[in-house]
C-alpha positions in Angstrom: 0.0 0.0 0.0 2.7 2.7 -0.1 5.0 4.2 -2.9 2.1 6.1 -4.2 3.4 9.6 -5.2 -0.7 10.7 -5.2 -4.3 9.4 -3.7 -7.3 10.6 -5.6 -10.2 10.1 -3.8 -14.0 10.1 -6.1 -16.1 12.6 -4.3 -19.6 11.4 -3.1 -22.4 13.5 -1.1 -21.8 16.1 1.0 -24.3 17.5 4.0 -24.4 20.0 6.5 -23.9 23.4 6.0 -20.9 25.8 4.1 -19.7 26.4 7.5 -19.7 22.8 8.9 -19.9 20.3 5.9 -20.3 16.8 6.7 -19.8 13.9 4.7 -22.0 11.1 4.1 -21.3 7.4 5.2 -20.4 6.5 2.1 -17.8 9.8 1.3 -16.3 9.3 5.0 -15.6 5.8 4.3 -13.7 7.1 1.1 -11.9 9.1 3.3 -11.2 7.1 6.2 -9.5 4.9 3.4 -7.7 7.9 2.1 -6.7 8.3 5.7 -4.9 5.2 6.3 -3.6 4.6 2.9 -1.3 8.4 3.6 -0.1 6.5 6.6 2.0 5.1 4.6 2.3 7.2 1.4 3.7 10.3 3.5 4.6 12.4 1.0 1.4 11.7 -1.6 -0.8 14.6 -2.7 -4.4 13.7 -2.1 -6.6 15.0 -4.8 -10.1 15.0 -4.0 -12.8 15.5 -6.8 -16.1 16.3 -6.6 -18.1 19.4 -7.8 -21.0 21.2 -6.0 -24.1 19.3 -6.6 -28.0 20.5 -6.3 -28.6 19.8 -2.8 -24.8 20.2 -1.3 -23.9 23.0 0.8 -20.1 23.3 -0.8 -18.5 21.2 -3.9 -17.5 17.7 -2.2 -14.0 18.3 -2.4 -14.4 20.6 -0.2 -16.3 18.9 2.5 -13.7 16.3 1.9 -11.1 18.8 2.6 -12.3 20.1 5.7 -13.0 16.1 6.9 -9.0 15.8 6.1 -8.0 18.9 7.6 -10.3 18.0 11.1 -8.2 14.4 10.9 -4.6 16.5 10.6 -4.1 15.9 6.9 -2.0 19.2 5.9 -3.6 21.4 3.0 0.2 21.3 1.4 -1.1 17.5 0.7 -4.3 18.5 -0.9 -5.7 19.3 -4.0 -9.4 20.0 -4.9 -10.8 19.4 -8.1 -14.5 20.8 -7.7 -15.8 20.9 -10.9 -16.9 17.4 -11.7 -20.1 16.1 -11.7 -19.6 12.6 -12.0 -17.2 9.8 -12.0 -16.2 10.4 -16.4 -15.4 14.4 -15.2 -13.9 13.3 -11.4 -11.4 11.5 -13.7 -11.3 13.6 -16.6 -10.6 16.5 -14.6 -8.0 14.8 -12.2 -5.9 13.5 -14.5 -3.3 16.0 -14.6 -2.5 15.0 -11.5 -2.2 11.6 -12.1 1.2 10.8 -13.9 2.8 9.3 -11.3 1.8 6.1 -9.7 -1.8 6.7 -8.4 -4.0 5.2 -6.1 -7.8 5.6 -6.7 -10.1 5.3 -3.9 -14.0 4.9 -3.8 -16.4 2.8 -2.6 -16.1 -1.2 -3.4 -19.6 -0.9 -5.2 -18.2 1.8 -7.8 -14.6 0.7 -8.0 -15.4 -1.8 -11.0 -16.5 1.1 -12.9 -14.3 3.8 -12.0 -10.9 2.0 -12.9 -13.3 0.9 -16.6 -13.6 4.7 -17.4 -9.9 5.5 -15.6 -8.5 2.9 -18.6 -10.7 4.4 -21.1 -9.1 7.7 -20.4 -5.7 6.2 -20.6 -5.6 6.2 -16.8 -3.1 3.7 -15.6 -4.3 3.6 -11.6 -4.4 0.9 -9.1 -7.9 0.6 -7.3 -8.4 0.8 -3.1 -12.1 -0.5 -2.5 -13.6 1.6 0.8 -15.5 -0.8 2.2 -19.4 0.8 2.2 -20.9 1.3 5.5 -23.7 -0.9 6.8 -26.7 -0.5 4.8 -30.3 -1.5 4.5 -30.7 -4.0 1.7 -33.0 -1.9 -0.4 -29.9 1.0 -0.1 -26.9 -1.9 -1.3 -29.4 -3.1 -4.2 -29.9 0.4 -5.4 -26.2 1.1 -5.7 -25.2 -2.3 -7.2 -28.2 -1.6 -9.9 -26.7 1.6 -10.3 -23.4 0.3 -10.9 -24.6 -2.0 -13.1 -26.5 0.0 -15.1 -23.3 2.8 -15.6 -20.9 -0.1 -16.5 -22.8 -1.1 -19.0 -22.9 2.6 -20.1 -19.2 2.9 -19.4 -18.6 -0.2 -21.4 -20.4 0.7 -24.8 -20.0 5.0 -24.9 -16.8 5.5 -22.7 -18.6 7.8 -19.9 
């Protein structure tokens, strides 16, 4: 898990407020993943991408910065892309910071998929599954049948 020069993280929902912006289950388990894998990658820069969407507060990587910053991540490490709005433009958008050896971090229900469009983009990253928090049944099948459904558009258009 280390010699990693950066970590991007895939933004996911943010709550709260613009003062006190809270991440989800799903984006703090991203980021407790980020968290432990710069254990060990010390001098990785983190990007974290995610743009502001309709019902968020501030752009997730901001909420995912302040999360960091409350867990003693330095901002020296961190770089926000906020202007994606989905996993084709978290990539897209990140990818200049990606030519050295990269881990990518999301959750294990969107990994699949995100390294799929990562190759398509002539991404070559290595994939660290955040294990997704305990969830009701109805809430795991709607993400695995959204998966599903975006691989298959990943697979035939590229996005």
């Amino acid at each position: 898990m280390s010699g990693y020069q950066t970590i991007l993280v895939l933004g996911s929902e943010i709550t709260g407020s613009s003062k006190n912006p809270l991440p989800t289950p799903v984006t703090k388990s991203r980021l407790d993943a980020a968290l432990k894998v710069a254990q060990f990658n010390p001098h990785a820069k983190i990007v974290l991408s995610g743009g502001k969407g309709k019902n968020e507060p501030v752009s997730e990587a901001y909420g995912m910065e302040k999360y960091l910053e409350k867990h003693s991540v330095s901002t020296d490490r961190i770089i926000k892309e906020d202007h994606a709005i989905n996993t084709y433009t978290n990539l897209r958008n990140s990818k200049i910071f990606c030519s050295k050896k990269t881990l990518l971090i999301t959750s294990d229900f969107h990994l699949a998929r995100s390294l799929t469009l990562a190759k398509a983009q002539g991404l070559k990253l290595t994939g660290y599954a955040a294990k997704t928090p305990q969830r009701s049944l109805i809430t795991l099948s709607y993400f695995y049948v959204r998966e599903t459904i975006g691989m298959g558009r990943a697979l035939i258009f590229g996005r």
